[in-house]
C-alpha positions in Angstrom: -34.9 17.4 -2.4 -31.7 16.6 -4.0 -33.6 14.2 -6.8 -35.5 18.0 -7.1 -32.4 20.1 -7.0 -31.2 18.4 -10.2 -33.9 18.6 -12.0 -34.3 22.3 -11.5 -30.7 22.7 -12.4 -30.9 21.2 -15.6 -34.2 23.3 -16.3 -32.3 26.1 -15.6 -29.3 24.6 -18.3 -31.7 25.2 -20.6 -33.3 28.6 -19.9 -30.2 30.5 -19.3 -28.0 28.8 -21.4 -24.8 26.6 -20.8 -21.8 29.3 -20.0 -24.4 30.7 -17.5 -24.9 27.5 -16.0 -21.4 26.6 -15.9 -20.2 29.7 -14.0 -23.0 30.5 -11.6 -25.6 27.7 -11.1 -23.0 24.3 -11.5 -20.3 25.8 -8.9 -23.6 26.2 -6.5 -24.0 22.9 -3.8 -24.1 22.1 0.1 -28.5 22.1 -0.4 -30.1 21.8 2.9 -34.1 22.1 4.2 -35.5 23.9 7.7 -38.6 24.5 8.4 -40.0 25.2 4.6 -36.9 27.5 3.5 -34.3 25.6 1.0 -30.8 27.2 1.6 -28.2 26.7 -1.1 -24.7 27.5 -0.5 -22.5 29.0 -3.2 -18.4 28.9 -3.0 -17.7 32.5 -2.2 -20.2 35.8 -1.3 -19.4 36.8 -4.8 -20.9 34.4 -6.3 -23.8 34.1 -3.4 -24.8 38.1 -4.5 -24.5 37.5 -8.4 -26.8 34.2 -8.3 -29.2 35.7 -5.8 -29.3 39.0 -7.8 -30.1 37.3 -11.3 -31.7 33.8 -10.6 -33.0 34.7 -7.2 -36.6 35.0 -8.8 -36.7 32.0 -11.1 -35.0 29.5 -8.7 -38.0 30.6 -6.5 -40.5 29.8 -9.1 -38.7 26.7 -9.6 -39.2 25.7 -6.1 -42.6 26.9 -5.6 -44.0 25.5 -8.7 -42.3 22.1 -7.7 -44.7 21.8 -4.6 -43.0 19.9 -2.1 -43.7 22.2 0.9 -40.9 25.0 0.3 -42.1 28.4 1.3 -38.7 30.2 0.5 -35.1 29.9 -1.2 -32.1 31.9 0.9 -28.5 31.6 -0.2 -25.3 31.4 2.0 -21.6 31.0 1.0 -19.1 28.5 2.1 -16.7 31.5 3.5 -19.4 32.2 5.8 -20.3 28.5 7.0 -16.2 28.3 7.8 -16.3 32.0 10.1 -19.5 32.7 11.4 -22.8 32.1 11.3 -26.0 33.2 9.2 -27.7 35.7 11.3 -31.5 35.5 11.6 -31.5 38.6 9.6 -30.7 36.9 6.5 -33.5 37.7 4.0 -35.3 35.6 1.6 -34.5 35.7 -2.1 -35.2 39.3 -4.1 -34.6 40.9 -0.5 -31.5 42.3 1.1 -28.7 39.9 1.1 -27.6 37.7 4.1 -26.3 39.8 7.1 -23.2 38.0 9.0 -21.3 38.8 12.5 -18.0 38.7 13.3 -17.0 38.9 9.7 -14.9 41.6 8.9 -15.4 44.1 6.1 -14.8 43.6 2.9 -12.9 40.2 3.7 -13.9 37.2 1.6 -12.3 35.1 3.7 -10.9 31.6 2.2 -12.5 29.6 -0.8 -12.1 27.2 -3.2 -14.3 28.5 -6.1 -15.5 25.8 -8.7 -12.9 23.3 -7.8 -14.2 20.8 -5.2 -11.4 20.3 -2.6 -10.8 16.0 -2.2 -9.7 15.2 0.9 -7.0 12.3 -0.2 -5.4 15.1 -1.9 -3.2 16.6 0.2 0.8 16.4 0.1 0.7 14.0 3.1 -0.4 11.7 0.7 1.9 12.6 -2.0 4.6 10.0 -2.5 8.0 11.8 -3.6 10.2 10.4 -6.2 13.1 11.8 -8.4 10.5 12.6 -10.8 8.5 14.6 -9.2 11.1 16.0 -6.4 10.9 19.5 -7.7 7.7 20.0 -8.3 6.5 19.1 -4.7 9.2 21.1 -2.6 8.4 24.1 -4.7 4.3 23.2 -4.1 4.9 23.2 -0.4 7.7 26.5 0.0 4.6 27.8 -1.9 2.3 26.6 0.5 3.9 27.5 3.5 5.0 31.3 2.7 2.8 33.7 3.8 3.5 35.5 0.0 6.3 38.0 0.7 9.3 37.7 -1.4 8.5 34.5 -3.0 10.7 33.3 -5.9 8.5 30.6 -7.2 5.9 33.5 -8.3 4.5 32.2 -10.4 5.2 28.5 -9.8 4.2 26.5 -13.2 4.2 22.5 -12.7 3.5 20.5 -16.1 3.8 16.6 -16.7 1.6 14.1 -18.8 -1.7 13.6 -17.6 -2.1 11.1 -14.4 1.3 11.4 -12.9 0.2 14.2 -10.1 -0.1 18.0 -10.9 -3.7 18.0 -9.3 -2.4 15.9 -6.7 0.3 18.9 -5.6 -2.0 21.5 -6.9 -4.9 20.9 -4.5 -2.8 20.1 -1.8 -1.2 23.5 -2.0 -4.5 24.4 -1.5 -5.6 22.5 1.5 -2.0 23.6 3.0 -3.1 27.4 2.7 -6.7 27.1 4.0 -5.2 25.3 7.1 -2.0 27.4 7.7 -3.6 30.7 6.6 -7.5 30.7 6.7 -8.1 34.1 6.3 -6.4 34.0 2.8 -8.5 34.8 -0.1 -7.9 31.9 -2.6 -9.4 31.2 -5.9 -9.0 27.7 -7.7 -10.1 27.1 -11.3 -9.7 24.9 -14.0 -8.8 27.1 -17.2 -12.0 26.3 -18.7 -13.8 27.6 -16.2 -11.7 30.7 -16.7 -12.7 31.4 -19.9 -16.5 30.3 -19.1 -16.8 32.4 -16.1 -15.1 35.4 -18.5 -17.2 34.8 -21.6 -20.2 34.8 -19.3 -19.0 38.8 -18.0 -18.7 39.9 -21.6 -22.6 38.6 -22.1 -23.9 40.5 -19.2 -21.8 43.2 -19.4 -19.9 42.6 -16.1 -16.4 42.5 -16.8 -15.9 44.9 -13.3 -17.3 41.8 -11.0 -15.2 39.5 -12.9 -12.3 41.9 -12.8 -13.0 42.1 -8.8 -13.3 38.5 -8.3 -10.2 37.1 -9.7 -8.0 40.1 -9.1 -8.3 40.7 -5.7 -7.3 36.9 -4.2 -3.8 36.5 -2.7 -3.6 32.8 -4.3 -4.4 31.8 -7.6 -4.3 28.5 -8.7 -5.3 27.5 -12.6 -5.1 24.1 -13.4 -4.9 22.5 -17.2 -3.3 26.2 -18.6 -3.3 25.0 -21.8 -7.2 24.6 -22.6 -7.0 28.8 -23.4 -4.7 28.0 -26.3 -6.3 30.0 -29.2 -9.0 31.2 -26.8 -7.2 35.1 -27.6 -9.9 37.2 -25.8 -9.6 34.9 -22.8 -5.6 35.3 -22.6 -5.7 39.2 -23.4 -7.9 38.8 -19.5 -5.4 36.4 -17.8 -2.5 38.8 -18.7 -4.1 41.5 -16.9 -5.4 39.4 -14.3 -1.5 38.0 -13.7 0.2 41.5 -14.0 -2.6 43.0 -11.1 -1.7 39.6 -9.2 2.2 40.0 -9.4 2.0 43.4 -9.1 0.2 43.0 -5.9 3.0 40.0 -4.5 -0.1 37.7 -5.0 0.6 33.6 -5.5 -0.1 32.0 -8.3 0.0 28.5 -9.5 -0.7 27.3 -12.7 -0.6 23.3 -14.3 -0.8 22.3 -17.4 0.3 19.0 -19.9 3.4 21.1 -21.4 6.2 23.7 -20.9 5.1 27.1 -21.6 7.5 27.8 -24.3 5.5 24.2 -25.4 1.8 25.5 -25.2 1.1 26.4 -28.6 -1.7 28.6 -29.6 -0.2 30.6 -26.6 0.9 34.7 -27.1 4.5 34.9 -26.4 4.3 37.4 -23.4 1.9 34.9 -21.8 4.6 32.4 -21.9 7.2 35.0 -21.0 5.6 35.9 -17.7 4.6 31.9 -17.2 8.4 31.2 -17.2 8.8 34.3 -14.7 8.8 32.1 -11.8 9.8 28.8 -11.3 8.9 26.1 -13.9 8.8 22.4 -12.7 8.8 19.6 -14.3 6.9 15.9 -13.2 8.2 13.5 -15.3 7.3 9.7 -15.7 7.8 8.1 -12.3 10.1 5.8 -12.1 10.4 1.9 -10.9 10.6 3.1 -7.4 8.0 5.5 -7.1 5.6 3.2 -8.9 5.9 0.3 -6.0 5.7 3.3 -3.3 2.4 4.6 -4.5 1.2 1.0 -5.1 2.5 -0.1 -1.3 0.8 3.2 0.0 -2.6 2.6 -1.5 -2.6 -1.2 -0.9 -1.7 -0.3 2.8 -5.1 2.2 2.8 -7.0 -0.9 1.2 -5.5 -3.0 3.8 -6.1 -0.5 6.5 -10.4 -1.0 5.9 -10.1 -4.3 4.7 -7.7 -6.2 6.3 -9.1 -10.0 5.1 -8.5 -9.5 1.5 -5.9 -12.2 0.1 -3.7 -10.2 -2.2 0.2 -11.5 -2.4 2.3 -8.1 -1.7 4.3 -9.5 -4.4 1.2 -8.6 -6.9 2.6 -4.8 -6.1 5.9 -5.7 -7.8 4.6 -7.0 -10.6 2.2 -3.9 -11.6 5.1 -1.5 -10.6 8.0 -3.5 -13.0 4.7 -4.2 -16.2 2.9 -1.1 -16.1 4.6 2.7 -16.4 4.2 6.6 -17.1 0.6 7.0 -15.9 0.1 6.7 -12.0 -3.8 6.4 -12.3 -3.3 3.7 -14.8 -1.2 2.4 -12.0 -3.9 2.6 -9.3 -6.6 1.3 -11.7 -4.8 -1.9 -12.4 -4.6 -2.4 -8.6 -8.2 -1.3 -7.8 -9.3 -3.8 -10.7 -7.3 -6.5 -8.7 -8.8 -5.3 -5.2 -12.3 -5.7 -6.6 -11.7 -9.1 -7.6 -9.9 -10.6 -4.5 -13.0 -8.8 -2.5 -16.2 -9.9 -4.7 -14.8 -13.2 -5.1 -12.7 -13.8 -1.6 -9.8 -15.1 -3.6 -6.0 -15.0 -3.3 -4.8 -12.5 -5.9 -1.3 -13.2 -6.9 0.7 -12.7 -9.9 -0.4 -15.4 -12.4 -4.3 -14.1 -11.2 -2.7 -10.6 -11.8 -1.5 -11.6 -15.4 -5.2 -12.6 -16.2 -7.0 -10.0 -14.9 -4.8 -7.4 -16.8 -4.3 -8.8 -19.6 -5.7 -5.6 -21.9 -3.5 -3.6 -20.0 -0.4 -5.4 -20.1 -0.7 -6.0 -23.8 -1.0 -2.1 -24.1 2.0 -1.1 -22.2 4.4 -3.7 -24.1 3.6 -2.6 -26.9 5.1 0.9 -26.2 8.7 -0.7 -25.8 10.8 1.3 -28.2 13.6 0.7 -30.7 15.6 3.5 -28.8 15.0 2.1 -25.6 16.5 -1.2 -27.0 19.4 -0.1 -28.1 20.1 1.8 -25.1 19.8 -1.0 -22.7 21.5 -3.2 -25.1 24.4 -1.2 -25.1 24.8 -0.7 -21.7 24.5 -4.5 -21.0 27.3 -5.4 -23.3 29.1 -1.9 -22.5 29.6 -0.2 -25.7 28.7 2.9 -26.9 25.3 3.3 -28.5 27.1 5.4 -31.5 29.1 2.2 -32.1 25.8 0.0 -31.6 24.6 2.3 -35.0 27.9 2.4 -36.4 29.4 0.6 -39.5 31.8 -1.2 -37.3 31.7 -4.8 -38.1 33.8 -6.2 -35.1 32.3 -9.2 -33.2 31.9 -6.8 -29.9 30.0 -4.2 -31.9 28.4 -6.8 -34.3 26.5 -9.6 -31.8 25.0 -6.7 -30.0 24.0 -4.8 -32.8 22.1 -8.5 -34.2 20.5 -8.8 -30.3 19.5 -5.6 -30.2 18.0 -6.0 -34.6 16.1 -9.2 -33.0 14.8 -7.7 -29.8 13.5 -4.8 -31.8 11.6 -7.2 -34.2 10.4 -9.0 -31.6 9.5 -6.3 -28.8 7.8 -3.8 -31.3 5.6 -3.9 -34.3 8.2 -1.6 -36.5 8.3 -3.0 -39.8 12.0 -4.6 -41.0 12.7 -1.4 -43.2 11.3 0.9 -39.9 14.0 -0.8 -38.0 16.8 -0.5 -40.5 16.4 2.9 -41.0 17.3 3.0 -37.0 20.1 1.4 -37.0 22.1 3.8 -39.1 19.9 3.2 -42.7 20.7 0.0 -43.2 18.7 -2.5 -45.5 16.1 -4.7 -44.5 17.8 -7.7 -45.6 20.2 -6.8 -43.2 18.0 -6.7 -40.4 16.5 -9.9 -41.6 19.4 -11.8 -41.6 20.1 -10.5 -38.0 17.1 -11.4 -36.7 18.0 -15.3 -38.2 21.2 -15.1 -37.1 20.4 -14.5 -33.4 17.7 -17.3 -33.5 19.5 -19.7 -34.4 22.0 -18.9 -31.9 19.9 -18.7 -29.2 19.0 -22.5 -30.2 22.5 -23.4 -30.1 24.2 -21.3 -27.7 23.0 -20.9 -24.1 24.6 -17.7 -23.3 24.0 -16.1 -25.9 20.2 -17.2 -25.1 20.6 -16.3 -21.5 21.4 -12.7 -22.5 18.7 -12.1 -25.0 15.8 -13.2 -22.3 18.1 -11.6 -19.7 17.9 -8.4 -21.9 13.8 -9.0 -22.1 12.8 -9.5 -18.9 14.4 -6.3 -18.2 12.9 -4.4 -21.5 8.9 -5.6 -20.6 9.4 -4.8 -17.0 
């Protein structure tokens, strides 16, 4: 039935079109089989009414014409399945639409429309770090409340891809269906914003759409910034957010920048967006690395407790690999798979081998500025006298380290790195560079400091 299922959905792609298929007949799931009827649940009643009312009749052909013993197509919604059940009354597709009990009037009850809820994503499997420290207390205050008098309206957290906004963003969710179930919620990416309003315009039904988005007490938007130059899709949002604030109603919003960054962007979209509270989740740090690495090796641990991987392995990804956490987890699921398909010891030469492409990628990405910085603070001078003129033998020797290290760590070009250390010539640099070599050959602490300095750069 399911091998059926899909290829009736993707008959259907192509009949009504793709934005129609994106907002009504892809969020649709949870198929099931009894007794010749096919039931297919849809995330809210909203949506249950709209696809029964529109598609009811060719999803039935569909079925029929498919001839695998179904005699009729009803539709339920995942509110319903969580509060009550479908009462015997429920009526077959092109007929009256389902009757429940014991679900009161007008009440939607909670849901999670076209954003699939994962279960590891919840904030009890968040690891917090200074980097993200912000953004998770304000996630959970925003959790928690019950909506009256909340500062953090709207809440706004934005970071570089992979380091956890949908992490904190669906775990606000799963906090709210647990702590208040009766909550209407509604949690979208931004494209499916737009898709789900284009598809309003084209049948005319801006009042449903209107209905559906501004009558939830949480709203949660994730990647904001896909609606940048969408205008006719922002002109809806900024009514949908002033009938949500007006009404004290949550909402959360991610995205890869700042607002006052998201160009394309009105600026009384951005105004409002910075309303609230605006959290940042930066790059995580050594620390935070080698706590998400220890949590998720303890989980592999926990279900496979015989694979041979040396805890030091956890160390090594955490000090070689940085900014992006799924990055991160990839390098250690690629090391997983290995130590379980081939029931080896994984340690940190095996790691070295095994992620090589990756390793190669993230040295590359050492910077001049980030040499000179941790040049300067190893030999304890100011990083305006590192650039400076100054020729004394304090200033100068780090300065020629810090020329060498940048020739060597990076693939900056001698006139690239002259320009960053205050304009000077390339010949300059050059003769740095020589200079440090050769004392590195005949002086062993000047050599001790440069690998010292390194290590400390690549990890």
């Amino acid at each position: 039935m399911d091998a059926i299922w899909s290829q009736i959905r993707n008959a259907l792609r192509a009949d009504i079109g793709e934005a129609s298929y994106l907002s009504w007949i892809a969020v649709l799931s949870g198929l099931s089989f009894k007794d010749g009827t096919i039931w297919i649940c849809a995330p809210n009643r909203f949506v249950r009414d709209k696809v029964s009312d529109r598609f009811g009749s060719i999803l039935r052909k569909y079925w029929m014409d498919a001839d695998v013993g179904v005699s009729d197509v009803r539709f339920s919604a995942a509110s319903e399945l969580n509060q009550s059940v479908v009462t015997q009354q429920a009526c077959s597709v092109g007929g009256p639409r389902l009757t429940l009990s014991s679900v009161p009037e007008n009440d939607n009850g909670y849901g999670s429309t076209y954003v699939t809820l994962d279960e590891r994503l919840k904030f009890d499997t968040f690891v917090v770090g200074k980097s993200n420290e912000l953004a998770h207390a304000a996630a959970r205050r925003v959790a928690e409340s019950d909506g009256a008098g909340n500062a953090y309206n709207p809440l706004f957290l934005f970071g570089d891809v992979g380091i956890g906004k949908t992490h904190l963003m669906q775990s606000i969710a799963w906090e709210t269906k647990e702590l208040y179930p009766h909550k209407k919620m509604l949690y979208v990416s931004a494209e499916k914003f737009m898709h789900r309003f284009v598809s309003a315009l084209r049948y005319k039904d801006s009042h449903s759409f209107k209905e559906e988005f501004r009558s939830v007490d949480l709203l949660l938007i994730d990647d904001f910034q896909f609606i940048a130059g969408k205008e006719s899709t922002q002109e809806e949002f900024f009514h949908t957010f002033n009938a949500l604030i007006d009404q004290n109603r949550q909402i959360v919003i991610s995205a890869d920048r700042s607002p006052s960054d998201l160009d394309g962007v009105e600026d009384r979209i951005k105004s409002r967006l910075n309303w609230g509270l605006v959290a940042d989740i930066g790059a995580p740090d050594y620390e935070l690395r080698l706590g998400v690495l220890q949590s998720k090796l303890d989980a592999v641990f926990a279900t496979s407790p015989n694979l041979d991987i040396d805890p030091e392995v956890i160390e090594f990804i955490a000090k070689r690999v940085s900014s992006n956490m799924r990055v991160i987890e990839g390098a250690l699921n690629r090391l997983v798979a290995h130590a379980s398909l081939f029931g080896r010891r994984v340690d940190c030469d095996i790691a070295e081998q095994l992620l090589q492409d990756l390793l190669r990628a993230y040295d590359r990405k050492i910077t001049i500025d980030e040499i000179q910085r941790c040049v300067a603070e190893h030999y304890d001078i100011k990083l305006s006298d590192l650039l400076s003129p100054r020729r004394a033998r304090s200033i100068a020797r780090p300065r020629q380290i810090a020329m060498f290290l940048s020739k060597d760590l990076t693939d900056k070009s001698l006139p690239e790195i002259g320009r960053k250390f205050g304009n000077r010539d390339h010949t300059t640099i050059m003769h740095g560079v020589k200079r440090v070599i050769q004392l590195c050959k005949d002086d062993s602490s000047t050599r001790e400091d440069v690998e010292m300095l390194r290590r400390r750069l690549q990890h």
